[in-house]
KOLMAR-732522 format. One record per residue: residue in three letters; residue number from 1; x, y, z of N, C-alpha, C in turn. Coordinates in nm, 3 decimals. Atoms other than C-alpha are relative to their C-alpha. Layout:
! KOLMAR-732522
<site type="ALA" seq="NUM" n_east="X" n_north="Y" n_up="Z" ca_east="X" ca_north="Y" ca_up="Z" c_east="X" c_north="Y" c_up="Z"/>
...
! end
This chain:
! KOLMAR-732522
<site type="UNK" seq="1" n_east="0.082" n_north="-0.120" n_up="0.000" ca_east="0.000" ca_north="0.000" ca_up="0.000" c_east="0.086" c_north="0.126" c_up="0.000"/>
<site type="UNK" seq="2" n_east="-0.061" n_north="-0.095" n_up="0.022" ca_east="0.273" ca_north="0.217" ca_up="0.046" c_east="0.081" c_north="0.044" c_up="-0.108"/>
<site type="UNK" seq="3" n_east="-0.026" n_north="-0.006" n_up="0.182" ca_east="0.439" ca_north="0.196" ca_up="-0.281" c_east="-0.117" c_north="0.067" c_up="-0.049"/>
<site type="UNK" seq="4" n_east="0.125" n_north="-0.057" n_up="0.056" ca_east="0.092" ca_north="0.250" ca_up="-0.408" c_east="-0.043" c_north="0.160" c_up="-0.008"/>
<site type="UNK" seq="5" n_east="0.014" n_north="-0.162" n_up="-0.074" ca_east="0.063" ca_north="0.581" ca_up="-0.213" c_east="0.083" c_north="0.076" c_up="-0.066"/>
<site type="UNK" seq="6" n_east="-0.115" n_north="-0.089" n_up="0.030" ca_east="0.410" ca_north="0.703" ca_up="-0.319" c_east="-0.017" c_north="0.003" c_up="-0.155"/>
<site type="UNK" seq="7" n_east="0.012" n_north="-0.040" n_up="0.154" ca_east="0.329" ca_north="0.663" ca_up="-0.702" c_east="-0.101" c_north="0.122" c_up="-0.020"/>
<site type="UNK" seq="8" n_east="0.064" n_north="-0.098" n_up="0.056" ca_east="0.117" ca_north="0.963" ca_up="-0.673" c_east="0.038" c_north="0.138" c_up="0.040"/>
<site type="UNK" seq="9" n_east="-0.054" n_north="-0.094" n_up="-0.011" ca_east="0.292" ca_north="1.283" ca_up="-0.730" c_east="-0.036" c_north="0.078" c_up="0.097"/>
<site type="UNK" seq="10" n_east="0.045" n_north="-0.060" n_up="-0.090" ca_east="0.110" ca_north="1.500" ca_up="-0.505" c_east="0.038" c_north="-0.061" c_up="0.157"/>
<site type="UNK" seq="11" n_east="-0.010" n_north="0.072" n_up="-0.094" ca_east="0.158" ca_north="1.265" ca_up="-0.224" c_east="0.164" c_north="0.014" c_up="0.034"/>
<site type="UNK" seq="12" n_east="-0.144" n_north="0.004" n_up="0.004" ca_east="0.520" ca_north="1.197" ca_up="-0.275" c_east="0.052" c_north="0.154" c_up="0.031"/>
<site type="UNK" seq="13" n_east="-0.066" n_north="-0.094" n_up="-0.048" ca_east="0.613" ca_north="1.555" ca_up="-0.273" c_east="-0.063" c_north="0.082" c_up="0.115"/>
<site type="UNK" seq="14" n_east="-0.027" n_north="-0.040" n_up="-0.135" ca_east="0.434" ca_north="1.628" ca_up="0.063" c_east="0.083" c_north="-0.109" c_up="0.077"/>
<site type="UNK" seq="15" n_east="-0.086" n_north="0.095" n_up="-0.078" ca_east="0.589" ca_north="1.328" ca_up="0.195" c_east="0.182" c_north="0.034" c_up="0.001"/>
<site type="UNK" seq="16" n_east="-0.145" n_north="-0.114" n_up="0.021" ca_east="0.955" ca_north="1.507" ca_up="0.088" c_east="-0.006" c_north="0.097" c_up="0.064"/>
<site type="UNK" seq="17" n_east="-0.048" n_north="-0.191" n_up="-0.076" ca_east="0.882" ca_north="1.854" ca_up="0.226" c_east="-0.015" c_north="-0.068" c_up="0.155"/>
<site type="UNK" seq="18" n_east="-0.048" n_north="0.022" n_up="-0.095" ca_east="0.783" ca_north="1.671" ca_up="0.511" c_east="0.094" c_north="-0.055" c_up="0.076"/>
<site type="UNK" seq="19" n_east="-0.119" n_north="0.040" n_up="-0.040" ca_east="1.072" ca_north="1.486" ca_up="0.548" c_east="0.144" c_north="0.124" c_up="0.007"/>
<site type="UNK" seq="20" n_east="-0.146" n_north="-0.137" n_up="-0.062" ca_east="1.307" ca_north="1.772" ca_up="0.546" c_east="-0.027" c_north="0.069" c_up="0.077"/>
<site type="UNK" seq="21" n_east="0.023" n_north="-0.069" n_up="-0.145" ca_east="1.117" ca_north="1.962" ca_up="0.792" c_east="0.033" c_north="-0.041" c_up="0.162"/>
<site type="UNK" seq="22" n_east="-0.028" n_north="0.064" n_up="-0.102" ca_east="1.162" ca_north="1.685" ca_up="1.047" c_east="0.143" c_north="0.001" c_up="0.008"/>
<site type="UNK" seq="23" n_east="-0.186" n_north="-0.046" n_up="-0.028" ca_east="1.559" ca_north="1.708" ca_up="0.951" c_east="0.050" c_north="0.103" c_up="0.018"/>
<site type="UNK" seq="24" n_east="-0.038" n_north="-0.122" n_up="-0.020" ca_east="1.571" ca_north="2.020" ca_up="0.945" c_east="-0.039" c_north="0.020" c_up="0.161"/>
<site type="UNK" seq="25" n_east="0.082" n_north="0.006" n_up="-0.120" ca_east="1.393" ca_north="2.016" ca_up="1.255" c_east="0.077" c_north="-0.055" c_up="0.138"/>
<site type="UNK" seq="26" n_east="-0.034" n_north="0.068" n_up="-0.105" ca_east="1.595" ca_north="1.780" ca_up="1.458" c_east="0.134" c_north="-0.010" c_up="-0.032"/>
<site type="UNK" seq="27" n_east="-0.152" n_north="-0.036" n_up="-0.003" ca_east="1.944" ca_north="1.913" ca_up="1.365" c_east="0.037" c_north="0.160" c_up="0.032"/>
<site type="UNK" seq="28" n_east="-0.017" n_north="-0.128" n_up="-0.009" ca_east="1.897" ca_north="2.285" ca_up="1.423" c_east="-0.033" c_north="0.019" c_up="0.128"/>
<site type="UNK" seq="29" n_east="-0.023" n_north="-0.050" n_up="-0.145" ca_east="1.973" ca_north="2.441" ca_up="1.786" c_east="-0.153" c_north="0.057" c_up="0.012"/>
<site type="UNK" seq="30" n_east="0.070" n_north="-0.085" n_up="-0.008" ca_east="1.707" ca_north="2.549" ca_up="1.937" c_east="0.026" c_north="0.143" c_up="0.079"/>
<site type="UNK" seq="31" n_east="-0.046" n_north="-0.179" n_up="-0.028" ca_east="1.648" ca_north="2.963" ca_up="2.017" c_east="-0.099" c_north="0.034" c_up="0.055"/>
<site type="UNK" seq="32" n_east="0.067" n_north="-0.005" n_up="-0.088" ca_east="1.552" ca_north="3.124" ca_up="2.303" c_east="0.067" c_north="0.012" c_up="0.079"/>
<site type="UNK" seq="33" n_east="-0.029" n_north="0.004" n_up="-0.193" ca_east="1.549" ca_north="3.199" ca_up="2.660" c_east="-0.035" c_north="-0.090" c_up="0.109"/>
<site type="UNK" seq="34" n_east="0.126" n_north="0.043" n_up="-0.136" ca_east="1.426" ca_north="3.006" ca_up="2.976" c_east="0.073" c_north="0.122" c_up="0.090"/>
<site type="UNK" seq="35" n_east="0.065" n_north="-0.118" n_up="-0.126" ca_east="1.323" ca_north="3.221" ca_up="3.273" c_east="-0.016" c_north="-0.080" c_up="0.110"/>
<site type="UNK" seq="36" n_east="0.065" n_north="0.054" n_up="-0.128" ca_east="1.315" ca_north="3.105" ca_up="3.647" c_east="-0.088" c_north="0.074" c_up="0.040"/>
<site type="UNK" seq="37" n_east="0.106" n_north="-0.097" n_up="-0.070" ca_east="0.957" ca_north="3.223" ca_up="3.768" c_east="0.032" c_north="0.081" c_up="0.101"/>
<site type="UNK" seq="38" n_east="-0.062" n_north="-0.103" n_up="-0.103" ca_east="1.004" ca_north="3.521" ca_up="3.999" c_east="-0.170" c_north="-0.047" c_up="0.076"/>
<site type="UNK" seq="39" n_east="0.098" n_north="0.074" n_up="-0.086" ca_east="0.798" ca_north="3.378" ca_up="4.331" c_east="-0.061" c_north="0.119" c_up="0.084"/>
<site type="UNK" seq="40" n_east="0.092" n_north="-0.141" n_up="-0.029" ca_east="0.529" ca_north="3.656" ca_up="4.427" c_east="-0.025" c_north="-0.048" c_up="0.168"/>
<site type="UNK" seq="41" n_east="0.018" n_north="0.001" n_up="-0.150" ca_east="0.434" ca_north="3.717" ca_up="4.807" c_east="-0.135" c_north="-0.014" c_up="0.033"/>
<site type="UNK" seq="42" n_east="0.130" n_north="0.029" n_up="-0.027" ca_east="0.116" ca_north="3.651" ca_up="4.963" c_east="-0.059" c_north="0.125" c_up="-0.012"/>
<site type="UNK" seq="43" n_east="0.068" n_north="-0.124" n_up="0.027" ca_east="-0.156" ca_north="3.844" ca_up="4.861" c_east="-0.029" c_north="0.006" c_up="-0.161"/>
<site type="UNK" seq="44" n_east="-0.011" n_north="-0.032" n_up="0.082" ca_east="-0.036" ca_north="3.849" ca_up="4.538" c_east="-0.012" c_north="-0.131" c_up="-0.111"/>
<site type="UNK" seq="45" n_east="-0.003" n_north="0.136" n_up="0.141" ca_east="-0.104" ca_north="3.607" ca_up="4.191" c_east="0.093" c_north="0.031" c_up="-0.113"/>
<site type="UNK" seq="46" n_east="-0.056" n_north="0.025" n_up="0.146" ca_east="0.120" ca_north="3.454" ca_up="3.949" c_east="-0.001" c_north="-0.117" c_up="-0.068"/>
<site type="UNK" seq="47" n_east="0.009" n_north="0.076" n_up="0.115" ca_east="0.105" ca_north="3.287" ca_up="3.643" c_east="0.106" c_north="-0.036" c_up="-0.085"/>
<site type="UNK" seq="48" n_east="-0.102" n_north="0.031" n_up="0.103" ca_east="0.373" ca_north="3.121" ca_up="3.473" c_east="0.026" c_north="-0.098" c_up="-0.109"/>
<site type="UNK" seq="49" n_east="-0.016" n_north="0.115" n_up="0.109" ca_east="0.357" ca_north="2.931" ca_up="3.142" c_east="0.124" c_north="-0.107" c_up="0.016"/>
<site type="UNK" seq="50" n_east="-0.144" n_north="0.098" n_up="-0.039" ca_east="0.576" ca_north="2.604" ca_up="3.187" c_east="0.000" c_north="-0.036" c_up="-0.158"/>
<site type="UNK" seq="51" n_east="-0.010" n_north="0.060" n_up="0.148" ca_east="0.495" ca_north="2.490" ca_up="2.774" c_east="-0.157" c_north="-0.127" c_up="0.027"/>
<site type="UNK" seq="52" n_east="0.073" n_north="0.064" n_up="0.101" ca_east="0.257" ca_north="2.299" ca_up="2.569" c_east="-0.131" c_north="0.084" c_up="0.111"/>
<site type="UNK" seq="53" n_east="0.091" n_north="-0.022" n_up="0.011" ca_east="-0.048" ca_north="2.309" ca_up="2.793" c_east="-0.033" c_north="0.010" c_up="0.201"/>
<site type="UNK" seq="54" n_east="-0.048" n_north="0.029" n_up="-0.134" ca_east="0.102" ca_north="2.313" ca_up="3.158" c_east="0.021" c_north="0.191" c_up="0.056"/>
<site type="UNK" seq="55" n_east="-0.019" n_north="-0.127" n_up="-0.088" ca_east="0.112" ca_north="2.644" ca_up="3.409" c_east="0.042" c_north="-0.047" c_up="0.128"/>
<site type="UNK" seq="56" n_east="-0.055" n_north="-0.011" n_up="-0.137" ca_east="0.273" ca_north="2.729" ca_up="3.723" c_east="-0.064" c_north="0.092" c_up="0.064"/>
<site type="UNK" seq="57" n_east="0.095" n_north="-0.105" n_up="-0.064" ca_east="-0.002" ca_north="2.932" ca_up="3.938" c_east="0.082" c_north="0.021" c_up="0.158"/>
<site type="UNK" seq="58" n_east="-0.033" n_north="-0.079" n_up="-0.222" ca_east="0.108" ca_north="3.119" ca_up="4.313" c_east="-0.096" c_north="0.095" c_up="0.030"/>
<site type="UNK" seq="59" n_east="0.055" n_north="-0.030" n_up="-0.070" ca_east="-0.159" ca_north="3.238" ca_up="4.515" c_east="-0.043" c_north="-0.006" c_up="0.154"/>
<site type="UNK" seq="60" n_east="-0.002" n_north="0.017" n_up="-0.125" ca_east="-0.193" ca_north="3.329" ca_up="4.836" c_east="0.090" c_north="-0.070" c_up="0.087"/>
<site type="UNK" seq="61" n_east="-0.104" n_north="0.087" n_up="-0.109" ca_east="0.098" ca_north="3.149" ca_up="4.950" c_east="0.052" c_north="-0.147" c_up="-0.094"/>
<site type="UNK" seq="62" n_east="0.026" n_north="0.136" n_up="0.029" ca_east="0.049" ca_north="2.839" ca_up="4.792" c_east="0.057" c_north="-0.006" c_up="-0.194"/>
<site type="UNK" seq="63" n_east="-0.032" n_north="0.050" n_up="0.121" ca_east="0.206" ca_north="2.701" ca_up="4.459" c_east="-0.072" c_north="-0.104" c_up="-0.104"/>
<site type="UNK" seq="64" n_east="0.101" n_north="0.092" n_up="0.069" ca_east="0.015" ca_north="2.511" ca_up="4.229" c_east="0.040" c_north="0.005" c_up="-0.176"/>
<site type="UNK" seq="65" n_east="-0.060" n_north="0.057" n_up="0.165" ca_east="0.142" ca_north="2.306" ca_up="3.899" c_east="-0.168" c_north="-0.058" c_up="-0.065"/>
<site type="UNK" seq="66" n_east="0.116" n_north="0.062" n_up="0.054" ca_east="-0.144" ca_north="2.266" ca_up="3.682" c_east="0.042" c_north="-0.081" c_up="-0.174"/>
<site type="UNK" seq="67" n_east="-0.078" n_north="0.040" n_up="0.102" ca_east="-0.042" ca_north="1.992" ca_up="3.388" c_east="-0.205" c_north="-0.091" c_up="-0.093"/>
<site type="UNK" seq="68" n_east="0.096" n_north="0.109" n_up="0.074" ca_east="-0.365" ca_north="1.888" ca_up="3.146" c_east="-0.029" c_north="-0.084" c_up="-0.048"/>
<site type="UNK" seq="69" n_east="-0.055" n_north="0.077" n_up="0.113" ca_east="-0.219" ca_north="1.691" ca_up="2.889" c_east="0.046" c_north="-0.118" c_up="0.061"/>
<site type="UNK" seq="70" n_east="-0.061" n_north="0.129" n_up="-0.023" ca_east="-0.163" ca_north="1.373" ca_up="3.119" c_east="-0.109" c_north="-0.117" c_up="-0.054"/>
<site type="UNK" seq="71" n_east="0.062" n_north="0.115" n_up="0.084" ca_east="-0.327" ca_north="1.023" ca_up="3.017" c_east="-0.104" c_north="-0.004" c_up="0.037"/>
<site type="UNK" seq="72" n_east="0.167" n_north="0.020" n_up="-0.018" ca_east="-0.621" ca_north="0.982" ca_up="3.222" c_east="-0.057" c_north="0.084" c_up="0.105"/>
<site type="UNK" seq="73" n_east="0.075" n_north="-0.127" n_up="-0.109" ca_east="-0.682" ca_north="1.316" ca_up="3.473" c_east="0.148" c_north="0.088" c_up="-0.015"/>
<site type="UNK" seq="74" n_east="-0.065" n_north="-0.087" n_up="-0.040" ca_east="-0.552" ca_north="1.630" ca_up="3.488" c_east="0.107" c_north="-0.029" c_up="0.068"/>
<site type="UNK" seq="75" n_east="-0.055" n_north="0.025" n_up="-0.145" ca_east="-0.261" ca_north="1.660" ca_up="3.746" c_east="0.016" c_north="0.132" c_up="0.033"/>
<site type="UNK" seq="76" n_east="-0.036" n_north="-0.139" n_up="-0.090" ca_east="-0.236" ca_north="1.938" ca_up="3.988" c_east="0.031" c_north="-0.059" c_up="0.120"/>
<site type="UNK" seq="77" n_east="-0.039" n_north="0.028" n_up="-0.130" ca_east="-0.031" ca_north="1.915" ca_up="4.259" c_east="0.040" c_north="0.136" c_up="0.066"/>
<site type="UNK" seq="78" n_east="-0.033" n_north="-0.143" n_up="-0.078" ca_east="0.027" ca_north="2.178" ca_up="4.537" c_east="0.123" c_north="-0.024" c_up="0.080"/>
<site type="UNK" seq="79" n_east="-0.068" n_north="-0.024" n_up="-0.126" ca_east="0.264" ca_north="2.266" ca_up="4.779" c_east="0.102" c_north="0.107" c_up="0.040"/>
! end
């Protein structure tokens, strides 16, 4: 079936661009900063993006990792 697939021009040349994007992709440095969250005082809220779909919340004292993207529940853990 895959032979099959690749005899059709259209096909074949996304299957090329995408193949160089992934090399290109996974030989080039990545660019950028990281940031250690600056830890706010009670009273006060912060929000700090950790990536994809994950935050770092501080309120009132209290720290709280909120991660969505796990397999079968949320996870939030405090402390």
């Amino acid at each position: 079936m895959i032979k099959a697939t690749l005899r059709n021009p259209a096909l074949r040349k996304r299957a090329t661009q995408f193949g160089r994007l992934v090399r290109h992709s996974a030989v080039t440095p990545r660019a950028g900063s990281t940031y250690k969250p600056q830890l706010v005082h009670n009273g006060e809220l912060g929000v700090t993006f950790i990536g994809h779909a994950a935050f770092f919340v501080q309120m009132g004292g209290l720290n709280v990792t909120i991660d969505p993207k796990t397999i079968f529940r949320p996870l939030i853990s405090c402390w």
